[in-house]
N, C-alpha and C positions, 0 to 999 in steps of 0.2 A: 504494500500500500504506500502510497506516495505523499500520504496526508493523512489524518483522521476522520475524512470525509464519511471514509466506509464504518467507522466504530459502529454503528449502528445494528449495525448487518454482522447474525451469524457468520463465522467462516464454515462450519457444516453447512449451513442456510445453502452459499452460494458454491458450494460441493454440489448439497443436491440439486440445484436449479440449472447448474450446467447440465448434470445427468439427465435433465428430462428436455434439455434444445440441443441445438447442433451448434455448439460457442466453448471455447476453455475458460478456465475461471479466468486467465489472464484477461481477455476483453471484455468477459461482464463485468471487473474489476474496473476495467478502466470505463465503460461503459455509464456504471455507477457515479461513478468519482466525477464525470462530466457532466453528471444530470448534476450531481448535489453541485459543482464547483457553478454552473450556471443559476443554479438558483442564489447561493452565496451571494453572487458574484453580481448579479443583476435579476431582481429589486433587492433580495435580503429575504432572510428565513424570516426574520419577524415580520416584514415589511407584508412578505406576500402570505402568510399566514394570518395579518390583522385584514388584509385585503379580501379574504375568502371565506372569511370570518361575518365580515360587512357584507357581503355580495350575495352570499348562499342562503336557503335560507336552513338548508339543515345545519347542522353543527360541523363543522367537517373536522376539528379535533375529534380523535376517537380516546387518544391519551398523549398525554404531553411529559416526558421525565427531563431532568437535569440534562438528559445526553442528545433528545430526539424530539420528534414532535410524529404522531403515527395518525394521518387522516384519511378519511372517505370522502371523495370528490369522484364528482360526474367524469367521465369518458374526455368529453372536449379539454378538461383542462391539460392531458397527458398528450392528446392531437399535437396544443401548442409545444410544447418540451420536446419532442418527437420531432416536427418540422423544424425546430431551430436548432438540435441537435443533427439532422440529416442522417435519421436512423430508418436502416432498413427493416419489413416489417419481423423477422427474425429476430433482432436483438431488441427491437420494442416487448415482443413475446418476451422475451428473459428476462427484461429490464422488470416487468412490469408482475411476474413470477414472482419472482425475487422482493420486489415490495408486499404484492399480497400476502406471501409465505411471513415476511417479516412482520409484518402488521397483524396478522393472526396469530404466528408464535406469542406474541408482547399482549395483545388487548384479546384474541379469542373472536376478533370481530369475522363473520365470514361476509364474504360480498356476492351481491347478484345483477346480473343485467347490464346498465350502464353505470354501474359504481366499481370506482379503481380507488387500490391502495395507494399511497403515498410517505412513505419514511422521509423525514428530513431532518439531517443533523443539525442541531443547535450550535449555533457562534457560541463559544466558551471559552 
């Protein structure tokens, strides 16, 4: 890991989430790290968390600790992350694995339809 980006996230986690796409952990690894370093990076965990907070009107915290922030947001919001990241739809699959698994592991929460997980590490 190339930053703490990924604390969040099992390393089993993303063992088994390679196991079930066609990716090594090396580029869900780095796959991850680009989503989270984009969100850091521009607006801000908190920033776009108080944003979706305001906007939504479900709750989209599922659970919030010292280290993460673990949410349930509609389909379109992962569209944008996806086209500004230039991800194909394979590693969207794993990316978005890899958050549900996480997000379930941590809150228990299961998702349906068009609701996606979202793990986002905390500035600390």
């Amino acid at each position: 890991m190339t930053d703490d980006r990924l604390e969040p996230f099992d390393d089993d986690l993303l063992a088994t989430v390679v196991g079930r796409h066609d990716l090594d952990e090396a580029r869900l690894r780095e796959l991850l790290d680009a989503h989270q370093r984009q969100v850091r990076d521009n607006p801000g965990v908190e920033d776009i968390v108080y944003e979706w907070r305001s906007q939504f009107h479900e709750q989209p915290v599922l659970q919030r600790t010292d280290d993460a922030y673990y949410l349930r947001l509609r389909a379109h919001v992962w569209d944008e992350f996806a086209e500004a990241l230039d991800l194909a739809e394979v590693d969207l699959d794993a990316v978005l694995d890899a958050h549900e698994e996480q997000t379930r592991r941590v809150t228990g929460a299961a998702f349906e339809g068009d609701e996606r997980a979202m793990v986002l590490q905390r500035p600390g």
